[in-house]
PDB file of N, CA, C, O and CB in Angstrom:
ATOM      1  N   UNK A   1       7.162 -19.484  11.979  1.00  0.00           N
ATOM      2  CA  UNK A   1       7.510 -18.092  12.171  1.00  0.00           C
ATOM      3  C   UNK A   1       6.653 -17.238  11.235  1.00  0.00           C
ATOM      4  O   UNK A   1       6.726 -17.094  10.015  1.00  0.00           O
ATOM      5  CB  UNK A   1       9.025 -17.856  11.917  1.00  0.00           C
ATOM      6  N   UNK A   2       6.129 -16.906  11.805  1.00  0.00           N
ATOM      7  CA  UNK A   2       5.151 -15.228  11.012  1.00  0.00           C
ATOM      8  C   UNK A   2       6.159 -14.311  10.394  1.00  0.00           C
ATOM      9  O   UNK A   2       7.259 -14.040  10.875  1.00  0.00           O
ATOM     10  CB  UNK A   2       4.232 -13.953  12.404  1.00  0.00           C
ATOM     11  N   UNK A   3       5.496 -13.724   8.913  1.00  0.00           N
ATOM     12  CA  UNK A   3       6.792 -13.246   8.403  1.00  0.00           C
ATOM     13  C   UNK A   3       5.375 -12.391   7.699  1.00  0.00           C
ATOM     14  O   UNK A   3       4.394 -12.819   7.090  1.00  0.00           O
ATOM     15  CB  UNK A   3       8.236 -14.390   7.453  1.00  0.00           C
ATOM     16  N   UNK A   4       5.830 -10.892   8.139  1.00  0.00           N
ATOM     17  CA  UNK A   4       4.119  -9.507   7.686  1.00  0.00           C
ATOM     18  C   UNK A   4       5.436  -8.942   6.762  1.00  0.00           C
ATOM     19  O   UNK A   4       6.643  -8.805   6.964  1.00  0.00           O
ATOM     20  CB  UNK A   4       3.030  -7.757   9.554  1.00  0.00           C
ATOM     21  N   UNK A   5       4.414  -8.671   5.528  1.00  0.00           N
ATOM     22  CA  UNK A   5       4.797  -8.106   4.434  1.00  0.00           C
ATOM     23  C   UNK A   5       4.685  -6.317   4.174  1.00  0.00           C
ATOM     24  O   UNK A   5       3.587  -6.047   3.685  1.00  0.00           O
ATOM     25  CB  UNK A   5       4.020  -8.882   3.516  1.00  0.00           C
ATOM     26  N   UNK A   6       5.287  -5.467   4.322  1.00  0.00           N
ATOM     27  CA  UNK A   6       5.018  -3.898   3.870  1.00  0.00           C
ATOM     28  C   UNK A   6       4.804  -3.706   2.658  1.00  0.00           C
ATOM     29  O   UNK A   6       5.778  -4.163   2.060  1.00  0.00           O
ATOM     30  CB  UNK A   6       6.038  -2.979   4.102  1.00  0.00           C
ATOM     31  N   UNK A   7       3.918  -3.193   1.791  1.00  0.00           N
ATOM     32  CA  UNK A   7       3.566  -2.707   0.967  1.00  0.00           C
ATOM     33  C   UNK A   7       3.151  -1.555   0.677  1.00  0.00           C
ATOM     34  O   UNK A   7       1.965  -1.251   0.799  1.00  0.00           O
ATOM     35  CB  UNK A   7       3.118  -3.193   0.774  1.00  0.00           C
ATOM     36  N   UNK A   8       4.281  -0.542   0.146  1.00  0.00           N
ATOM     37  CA  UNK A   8       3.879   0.594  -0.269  1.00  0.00           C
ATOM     38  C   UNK A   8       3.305   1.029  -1.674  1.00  0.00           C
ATOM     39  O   UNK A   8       3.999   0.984  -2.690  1.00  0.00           O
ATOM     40  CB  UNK A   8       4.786   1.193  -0.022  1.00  0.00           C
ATOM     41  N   UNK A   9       1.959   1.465  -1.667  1.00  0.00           N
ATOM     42  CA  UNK A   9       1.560   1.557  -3.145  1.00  0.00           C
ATOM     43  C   UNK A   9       1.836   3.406  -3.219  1.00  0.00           C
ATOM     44  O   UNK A   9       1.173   4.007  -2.373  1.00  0.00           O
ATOM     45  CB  UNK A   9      -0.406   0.865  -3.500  1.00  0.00           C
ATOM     46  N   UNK A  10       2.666   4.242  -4.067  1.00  0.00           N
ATOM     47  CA  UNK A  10       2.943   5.396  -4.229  1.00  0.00           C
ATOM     48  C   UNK A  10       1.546   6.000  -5.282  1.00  0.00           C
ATOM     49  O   UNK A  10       1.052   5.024  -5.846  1.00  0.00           O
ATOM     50  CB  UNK A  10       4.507   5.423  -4.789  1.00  0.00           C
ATOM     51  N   UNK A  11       1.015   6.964  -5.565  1.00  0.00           N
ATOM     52  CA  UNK A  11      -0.095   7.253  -6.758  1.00  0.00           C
ATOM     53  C   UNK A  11      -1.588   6.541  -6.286  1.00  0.00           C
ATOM     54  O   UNK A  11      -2.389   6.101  -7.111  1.00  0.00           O
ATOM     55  CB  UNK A  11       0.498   6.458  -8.402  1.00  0.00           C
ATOM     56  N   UNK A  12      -1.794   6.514  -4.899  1.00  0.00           N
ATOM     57  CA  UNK A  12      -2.561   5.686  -4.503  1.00  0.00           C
ATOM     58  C   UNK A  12      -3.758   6.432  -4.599  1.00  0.00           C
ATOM     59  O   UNK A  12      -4.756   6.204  -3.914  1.00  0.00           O
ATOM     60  CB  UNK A  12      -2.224   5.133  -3.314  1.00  0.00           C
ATOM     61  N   UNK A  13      -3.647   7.441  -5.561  1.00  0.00           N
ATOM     62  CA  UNK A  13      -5.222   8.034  -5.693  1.00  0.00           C
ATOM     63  C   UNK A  13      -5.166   8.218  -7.224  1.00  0.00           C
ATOM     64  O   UNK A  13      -5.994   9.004  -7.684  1.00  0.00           O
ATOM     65  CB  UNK A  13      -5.631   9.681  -4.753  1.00  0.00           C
ATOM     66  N   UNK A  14      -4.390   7.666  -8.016  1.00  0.00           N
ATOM     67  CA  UNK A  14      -4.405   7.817  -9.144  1.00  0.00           C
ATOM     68  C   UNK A  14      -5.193   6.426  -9.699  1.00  0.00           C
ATOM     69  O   UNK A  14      -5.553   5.452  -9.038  1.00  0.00           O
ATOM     70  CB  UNK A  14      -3.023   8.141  -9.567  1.00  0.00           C
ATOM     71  N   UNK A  15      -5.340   6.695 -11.223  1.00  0.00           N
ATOM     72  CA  UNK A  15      -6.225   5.595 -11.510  1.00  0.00           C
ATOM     73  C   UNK A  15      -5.921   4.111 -11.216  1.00  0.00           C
ATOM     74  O   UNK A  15      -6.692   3.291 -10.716  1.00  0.00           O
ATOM     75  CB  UNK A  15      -6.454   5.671 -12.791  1.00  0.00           C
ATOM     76  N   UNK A  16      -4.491   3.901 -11.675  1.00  0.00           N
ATOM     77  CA  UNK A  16      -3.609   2.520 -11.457  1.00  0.00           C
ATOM     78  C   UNK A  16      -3.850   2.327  -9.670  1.00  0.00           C
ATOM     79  O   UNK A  16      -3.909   1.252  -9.072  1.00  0.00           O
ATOM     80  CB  UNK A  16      -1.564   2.790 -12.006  1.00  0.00           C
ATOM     81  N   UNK A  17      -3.922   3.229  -9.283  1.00  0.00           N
ATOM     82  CA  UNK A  17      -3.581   2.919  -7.766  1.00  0.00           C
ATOM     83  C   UNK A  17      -5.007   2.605  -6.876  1.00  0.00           C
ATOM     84  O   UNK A  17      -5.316   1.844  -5.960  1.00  0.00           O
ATOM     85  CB  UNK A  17      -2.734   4.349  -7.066  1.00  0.00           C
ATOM     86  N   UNK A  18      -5.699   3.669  -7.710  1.00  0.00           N
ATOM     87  CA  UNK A  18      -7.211   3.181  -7.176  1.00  0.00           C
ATOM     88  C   UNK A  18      -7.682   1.852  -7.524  1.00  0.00           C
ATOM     89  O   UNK A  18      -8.517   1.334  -6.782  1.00  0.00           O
ATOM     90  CB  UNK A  18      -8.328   4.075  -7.721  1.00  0.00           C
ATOM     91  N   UNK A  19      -7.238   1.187  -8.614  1.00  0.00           N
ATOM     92  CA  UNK A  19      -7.342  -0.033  -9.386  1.00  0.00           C
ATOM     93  C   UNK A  19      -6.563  -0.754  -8.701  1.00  0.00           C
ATOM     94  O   UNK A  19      -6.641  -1.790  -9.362  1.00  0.00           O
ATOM     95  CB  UNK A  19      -7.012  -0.027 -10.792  1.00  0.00           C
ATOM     96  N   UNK A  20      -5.697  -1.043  -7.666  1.00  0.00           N
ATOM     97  CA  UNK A  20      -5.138  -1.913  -7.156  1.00  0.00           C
ATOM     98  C   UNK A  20      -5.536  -1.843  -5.378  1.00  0.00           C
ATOM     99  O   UNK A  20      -5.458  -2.761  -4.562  1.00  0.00           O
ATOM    100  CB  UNK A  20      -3.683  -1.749  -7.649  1.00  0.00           C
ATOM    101  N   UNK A  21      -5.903  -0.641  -5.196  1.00  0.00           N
ATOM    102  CA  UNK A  21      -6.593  -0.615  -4.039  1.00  0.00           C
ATOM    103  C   UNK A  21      -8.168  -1.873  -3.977  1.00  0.00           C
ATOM    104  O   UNK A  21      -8.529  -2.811  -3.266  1.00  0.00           O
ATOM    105  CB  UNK A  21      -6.983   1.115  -3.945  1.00  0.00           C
ATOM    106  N   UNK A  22      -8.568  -1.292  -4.925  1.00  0.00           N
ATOM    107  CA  UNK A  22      -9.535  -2.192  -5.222  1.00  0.00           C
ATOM    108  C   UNK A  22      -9.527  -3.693  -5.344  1.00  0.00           C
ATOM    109  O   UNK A  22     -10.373  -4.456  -4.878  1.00  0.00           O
ATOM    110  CB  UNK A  22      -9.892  -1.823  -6.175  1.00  0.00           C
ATOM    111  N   UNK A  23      -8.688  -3.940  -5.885  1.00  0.00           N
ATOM    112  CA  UNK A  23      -8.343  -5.505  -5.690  1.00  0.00           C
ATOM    113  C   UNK A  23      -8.095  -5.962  -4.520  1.00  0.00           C
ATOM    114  O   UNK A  23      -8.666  -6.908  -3.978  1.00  0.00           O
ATOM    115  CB  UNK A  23      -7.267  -5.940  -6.347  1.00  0.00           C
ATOM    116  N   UNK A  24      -7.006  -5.134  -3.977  1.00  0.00           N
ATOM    117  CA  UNK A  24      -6.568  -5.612  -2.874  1.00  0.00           C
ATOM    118  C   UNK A  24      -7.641  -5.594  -1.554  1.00  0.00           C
ATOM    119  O   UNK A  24      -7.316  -6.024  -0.447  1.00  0.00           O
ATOM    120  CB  UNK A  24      -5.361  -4.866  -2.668  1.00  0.00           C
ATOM    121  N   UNK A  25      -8.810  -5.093  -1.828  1.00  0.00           N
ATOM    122  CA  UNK A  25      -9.490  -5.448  -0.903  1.00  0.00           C
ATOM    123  C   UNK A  25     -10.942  -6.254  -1.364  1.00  0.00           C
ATOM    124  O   UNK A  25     -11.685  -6.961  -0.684  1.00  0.00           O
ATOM    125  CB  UNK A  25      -9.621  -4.248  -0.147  1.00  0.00           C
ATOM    126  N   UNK A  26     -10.997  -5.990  -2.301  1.00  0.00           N
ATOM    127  CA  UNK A  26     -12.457  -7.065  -2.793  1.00  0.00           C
ATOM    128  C   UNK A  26     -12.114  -8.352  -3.463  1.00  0.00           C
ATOM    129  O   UNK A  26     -12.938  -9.086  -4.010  1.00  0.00           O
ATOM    130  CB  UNK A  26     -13.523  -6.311  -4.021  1.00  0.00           C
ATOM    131  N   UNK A  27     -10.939  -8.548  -3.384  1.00  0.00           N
ATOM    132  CA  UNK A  27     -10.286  -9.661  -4.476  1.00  0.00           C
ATOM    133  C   UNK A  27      -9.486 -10.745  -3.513  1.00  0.00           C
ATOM    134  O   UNK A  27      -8.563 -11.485  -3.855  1.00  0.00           O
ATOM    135  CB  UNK A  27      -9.034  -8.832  -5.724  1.00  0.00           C
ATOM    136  N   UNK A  28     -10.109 -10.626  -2.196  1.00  0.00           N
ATOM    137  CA  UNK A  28      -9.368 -11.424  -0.700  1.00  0.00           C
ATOM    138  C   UNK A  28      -8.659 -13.060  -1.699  1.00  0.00           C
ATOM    139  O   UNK A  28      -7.447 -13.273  -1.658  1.00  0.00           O
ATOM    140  CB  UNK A  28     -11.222 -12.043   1.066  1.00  0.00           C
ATOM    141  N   UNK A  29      -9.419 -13.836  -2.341  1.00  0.00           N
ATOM    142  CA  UNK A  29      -8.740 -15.183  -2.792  1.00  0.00           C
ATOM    143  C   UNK A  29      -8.437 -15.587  -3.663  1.00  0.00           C
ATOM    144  O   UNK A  29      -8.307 -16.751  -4.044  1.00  0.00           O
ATOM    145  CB  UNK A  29      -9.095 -15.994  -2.654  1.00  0.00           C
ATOM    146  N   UNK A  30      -8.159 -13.930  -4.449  1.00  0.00           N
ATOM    147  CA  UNK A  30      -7.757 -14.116  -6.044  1.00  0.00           C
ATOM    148  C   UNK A  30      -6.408 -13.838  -5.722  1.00  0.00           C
ATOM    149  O   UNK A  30      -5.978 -13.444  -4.638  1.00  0.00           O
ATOM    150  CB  UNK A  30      -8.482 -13.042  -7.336  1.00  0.00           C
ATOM    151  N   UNK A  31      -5.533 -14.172  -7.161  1.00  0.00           N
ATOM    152  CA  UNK A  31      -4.208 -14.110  -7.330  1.00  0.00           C
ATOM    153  C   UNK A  31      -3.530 -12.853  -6.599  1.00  0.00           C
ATOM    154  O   UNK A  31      -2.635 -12.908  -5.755  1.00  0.00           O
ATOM    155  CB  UNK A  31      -3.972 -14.124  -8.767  1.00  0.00           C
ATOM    156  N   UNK A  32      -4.246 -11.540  -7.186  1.00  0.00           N
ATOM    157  CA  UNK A  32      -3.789 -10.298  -6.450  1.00  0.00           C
ATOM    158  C   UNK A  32      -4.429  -9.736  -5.117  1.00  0.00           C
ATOM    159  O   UNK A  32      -3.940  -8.702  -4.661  1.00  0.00           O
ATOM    160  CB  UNK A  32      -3.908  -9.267  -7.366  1.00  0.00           C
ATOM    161  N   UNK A  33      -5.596 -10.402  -4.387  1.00  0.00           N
ATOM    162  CA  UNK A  33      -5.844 -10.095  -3.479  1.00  0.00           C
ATOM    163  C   UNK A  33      -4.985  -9.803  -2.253  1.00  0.00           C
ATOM    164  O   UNK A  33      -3.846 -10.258  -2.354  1.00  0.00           O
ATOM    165  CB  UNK A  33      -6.515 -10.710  -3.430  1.00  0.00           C
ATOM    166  N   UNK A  34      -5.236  -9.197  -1.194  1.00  0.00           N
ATOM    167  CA  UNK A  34      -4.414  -9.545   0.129  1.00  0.00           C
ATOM    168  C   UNK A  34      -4.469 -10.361   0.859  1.00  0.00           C
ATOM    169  O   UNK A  34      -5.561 -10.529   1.402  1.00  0.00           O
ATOM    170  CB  UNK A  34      -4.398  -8.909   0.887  1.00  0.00           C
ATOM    171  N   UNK A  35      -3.490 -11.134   1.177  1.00  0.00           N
ATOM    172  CA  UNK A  35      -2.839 -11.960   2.240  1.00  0.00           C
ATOM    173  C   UNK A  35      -2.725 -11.729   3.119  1.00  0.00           C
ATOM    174  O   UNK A  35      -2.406 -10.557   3.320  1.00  0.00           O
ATOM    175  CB  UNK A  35      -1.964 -12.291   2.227  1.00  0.00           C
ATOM    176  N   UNK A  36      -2.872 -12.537   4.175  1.00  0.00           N
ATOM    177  CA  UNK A  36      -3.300 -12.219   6.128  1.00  0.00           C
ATOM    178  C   UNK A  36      -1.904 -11.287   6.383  1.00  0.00           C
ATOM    179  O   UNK A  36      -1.995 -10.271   7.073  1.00  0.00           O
ATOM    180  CB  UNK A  36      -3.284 -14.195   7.591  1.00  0.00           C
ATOM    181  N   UNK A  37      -0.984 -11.573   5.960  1.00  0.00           N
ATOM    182  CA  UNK A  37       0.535 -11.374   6.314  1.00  0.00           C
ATOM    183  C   UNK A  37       1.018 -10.244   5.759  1.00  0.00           C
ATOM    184  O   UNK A  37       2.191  -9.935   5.962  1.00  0.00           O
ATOM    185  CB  UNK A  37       1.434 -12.462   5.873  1.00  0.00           C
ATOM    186  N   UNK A  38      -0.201  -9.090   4.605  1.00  0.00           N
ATOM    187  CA  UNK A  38       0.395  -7.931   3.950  1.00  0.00           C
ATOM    188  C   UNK A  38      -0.179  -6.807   4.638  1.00  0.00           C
ATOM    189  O   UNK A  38      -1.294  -6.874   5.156  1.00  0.00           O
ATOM    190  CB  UNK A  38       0.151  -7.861   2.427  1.00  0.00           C
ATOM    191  N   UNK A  39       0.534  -5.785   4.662  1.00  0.00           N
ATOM    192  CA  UNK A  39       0.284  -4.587   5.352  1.00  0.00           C
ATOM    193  C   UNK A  39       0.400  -3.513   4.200  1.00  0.00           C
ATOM    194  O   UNK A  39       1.534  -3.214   3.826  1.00  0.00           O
ATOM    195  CB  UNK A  39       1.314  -4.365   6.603  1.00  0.00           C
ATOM    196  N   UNK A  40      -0.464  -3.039   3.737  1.00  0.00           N
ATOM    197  CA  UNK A  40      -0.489  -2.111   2.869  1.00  0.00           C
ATOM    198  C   UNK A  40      -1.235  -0.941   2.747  1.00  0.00           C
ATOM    199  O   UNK A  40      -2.400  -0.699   3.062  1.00  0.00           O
ATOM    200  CB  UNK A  40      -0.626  -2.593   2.054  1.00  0.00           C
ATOM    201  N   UNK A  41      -0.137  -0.073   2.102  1.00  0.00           N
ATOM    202  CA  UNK A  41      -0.239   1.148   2.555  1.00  0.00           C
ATOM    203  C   UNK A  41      -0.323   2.342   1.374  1.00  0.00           C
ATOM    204  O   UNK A  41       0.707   2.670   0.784  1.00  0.00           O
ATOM    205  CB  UNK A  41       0.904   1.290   3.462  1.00  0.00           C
ATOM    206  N   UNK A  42      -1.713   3.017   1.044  1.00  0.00           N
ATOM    207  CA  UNK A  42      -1.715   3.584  -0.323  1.00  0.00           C
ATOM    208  C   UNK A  42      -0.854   5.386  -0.118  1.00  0.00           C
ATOM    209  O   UNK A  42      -0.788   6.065   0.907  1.00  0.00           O
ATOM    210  CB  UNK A  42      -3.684   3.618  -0.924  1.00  0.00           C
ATOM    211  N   UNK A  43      -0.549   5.564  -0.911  1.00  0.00           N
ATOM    212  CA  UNK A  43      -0.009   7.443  -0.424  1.00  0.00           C
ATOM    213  C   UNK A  43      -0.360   8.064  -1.329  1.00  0.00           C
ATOM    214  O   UNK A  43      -0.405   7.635  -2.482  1.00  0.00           O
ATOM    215  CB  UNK A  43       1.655   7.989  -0.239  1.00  0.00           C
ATOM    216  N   UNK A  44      -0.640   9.073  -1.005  1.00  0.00           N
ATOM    217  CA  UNK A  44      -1.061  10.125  -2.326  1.00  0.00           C
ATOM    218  C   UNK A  44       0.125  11.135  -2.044  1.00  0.00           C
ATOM    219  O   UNK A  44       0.878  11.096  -1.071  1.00  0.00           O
ATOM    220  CB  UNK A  44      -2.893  11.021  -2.254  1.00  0.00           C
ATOM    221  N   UNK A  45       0.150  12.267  -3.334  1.00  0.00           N
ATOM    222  CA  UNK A  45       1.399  13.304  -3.299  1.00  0.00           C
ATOM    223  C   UNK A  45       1.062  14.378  -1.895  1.00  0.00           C
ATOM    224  O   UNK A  45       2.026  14.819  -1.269  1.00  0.00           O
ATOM    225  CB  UNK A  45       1.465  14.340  -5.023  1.00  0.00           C
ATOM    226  N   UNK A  46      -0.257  14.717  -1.505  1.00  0.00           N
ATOM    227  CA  UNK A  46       0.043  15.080  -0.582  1.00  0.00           C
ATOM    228  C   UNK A  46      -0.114  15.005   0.748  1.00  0.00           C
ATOM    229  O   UNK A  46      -0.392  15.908   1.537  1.00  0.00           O
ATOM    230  CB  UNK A  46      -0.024  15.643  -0.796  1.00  0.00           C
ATOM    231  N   UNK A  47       0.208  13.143   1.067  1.00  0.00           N
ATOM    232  CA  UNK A  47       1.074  13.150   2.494  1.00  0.00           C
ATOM    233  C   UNK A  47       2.413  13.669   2.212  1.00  0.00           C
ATOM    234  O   UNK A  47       2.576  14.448   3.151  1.00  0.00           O
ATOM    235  CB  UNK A  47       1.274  11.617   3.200  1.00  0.00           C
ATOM    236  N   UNK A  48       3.366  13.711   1.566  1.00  0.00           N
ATOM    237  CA  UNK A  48       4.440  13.875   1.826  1.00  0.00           C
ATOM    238  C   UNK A  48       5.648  13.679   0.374  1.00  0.00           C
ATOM    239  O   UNK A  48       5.496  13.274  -0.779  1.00  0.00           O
ATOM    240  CB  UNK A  48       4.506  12.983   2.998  1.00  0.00           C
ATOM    241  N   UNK A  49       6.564  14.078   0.972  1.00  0.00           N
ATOM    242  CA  UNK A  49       7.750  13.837  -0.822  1.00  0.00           C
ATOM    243  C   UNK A  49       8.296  12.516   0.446  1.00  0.00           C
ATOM    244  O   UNK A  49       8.374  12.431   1.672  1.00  0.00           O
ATOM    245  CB  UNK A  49       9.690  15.863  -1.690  1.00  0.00           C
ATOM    246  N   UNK A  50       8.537  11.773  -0.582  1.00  0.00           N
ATOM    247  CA  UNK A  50       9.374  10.346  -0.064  1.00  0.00           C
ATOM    248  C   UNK A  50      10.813  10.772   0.046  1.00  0.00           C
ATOM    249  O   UNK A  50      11.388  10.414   1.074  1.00  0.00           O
ATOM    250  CB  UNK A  50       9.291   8.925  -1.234  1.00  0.00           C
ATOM    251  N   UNK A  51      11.513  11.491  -0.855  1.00  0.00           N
ATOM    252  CA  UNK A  51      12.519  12.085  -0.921  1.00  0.00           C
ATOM    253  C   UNK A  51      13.162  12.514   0.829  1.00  0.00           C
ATOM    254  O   UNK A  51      14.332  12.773   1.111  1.00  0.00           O
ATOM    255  CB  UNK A  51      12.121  13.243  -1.934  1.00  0.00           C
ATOM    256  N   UNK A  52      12.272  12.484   1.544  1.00  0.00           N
ATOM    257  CA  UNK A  52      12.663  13.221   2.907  1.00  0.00           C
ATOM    258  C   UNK A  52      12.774  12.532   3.527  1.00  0.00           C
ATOM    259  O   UNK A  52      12.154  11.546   3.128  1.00  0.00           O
ATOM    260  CB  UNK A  52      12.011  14.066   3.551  1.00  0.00           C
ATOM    261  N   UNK A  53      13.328  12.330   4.572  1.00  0.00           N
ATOM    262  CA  UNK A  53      14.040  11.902   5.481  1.00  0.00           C
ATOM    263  C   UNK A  53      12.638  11.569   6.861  1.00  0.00           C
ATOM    264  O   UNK A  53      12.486  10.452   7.355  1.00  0.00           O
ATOM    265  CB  UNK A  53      15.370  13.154   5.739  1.00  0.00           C
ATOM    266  N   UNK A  54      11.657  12.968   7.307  1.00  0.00           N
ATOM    267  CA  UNK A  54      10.751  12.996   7.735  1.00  0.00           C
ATOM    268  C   UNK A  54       9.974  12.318   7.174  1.00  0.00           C
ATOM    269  O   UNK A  54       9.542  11.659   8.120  1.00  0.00           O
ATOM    270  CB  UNK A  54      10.498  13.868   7.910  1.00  0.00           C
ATOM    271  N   UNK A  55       9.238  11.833   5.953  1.00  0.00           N
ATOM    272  CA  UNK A  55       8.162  11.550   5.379  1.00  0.00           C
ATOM    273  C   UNK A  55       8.195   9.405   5.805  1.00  0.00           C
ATOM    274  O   UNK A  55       7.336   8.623   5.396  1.00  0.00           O
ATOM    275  CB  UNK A  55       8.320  12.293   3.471  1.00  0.00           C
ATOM    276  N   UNK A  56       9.566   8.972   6.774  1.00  0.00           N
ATOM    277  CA  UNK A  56       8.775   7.561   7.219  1.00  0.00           C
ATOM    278  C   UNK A  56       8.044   7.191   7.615  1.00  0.00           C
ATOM    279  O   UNK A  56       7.823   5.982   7.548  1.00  0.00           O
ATOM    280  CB  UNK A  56       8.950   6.968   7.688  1.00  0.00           C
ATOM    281  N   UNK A  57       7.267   8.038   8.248  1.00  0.00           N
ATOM    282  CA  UNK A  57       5.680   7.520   8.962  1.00  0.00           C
ATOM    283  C   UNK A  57       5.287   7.196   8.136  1.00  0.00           C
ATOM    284  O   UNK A  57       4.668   6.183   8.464  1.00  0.00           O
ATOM    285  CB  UNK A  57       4.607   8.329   9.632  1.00  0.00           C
ATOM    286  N   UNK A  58       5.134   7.410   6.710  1.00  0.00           N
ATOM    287  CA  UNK A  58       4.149   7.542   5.574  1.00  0.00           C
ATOM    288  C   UNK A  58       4.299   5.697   5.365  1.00  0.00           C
ATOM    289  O   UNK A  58       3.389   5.029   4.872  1.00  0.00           O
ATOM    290  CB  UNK A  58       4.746   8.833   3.994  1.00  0.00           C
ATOM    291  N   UNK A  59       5.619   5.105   5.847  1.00  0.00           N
ATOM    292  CA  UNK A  59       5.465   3.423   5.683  1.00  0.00           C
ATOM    293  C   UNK A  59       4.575   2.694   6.654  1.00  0.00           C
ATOM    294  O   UNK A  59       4.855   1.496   6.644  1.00  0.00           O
ATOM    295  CB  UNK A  59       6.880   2.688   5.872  1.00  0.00           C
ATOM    296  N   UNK A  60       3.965   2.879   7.177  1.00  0.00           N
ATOM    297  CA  UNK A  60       3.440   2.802   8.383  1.00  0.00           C
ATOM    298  C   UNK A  60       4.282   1.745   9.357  1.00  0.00           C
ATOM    299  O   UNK A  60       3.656   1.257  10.298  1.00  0.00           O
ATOM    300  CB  UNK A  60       1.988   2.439   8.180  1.00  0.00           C
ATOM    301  N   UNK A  61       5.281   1.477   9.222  1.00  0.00           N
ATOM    302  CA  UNK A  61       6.161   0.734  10.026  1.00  0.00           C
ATOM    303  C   UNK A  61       7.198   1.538  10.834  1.00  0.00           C
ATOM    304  O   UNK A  61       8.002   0.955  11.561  1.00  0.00           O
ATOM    305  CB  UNK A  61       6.828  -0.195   9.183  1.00  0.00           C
TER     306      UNK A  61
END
């Protein structure tokens, strides 16, 4: 059974976030790289306040 992972990274334009963006895509078979099975998803403050009710698209699920 296939089992896809959501991953929301919040600050995804901030330094920490740009720093994990980065891994997660040049770092495919290291410890923190991504896995066939993760779906991830960076946000910056302005797609949206999470706080809202509207702002679920922003999970991409």
């Amino acid at each position: 059974m296939e089992s896809n992972c959501n991953i929301v990274v919040t600050g995804g334009s901030g330094l920490v976030g740009n720093a994990i963006q980065w891994a997660v895509h040049t770092q495919r078979d290291a410890l923190f790289g991504r896995k066939d099975d993760e779906n991830w998803v960076f946000l910056e403050s302005s797609d949206g306040d999470l706080r809202l009710p509207s702002s679920r698209f922003m999970y991409g699920w």
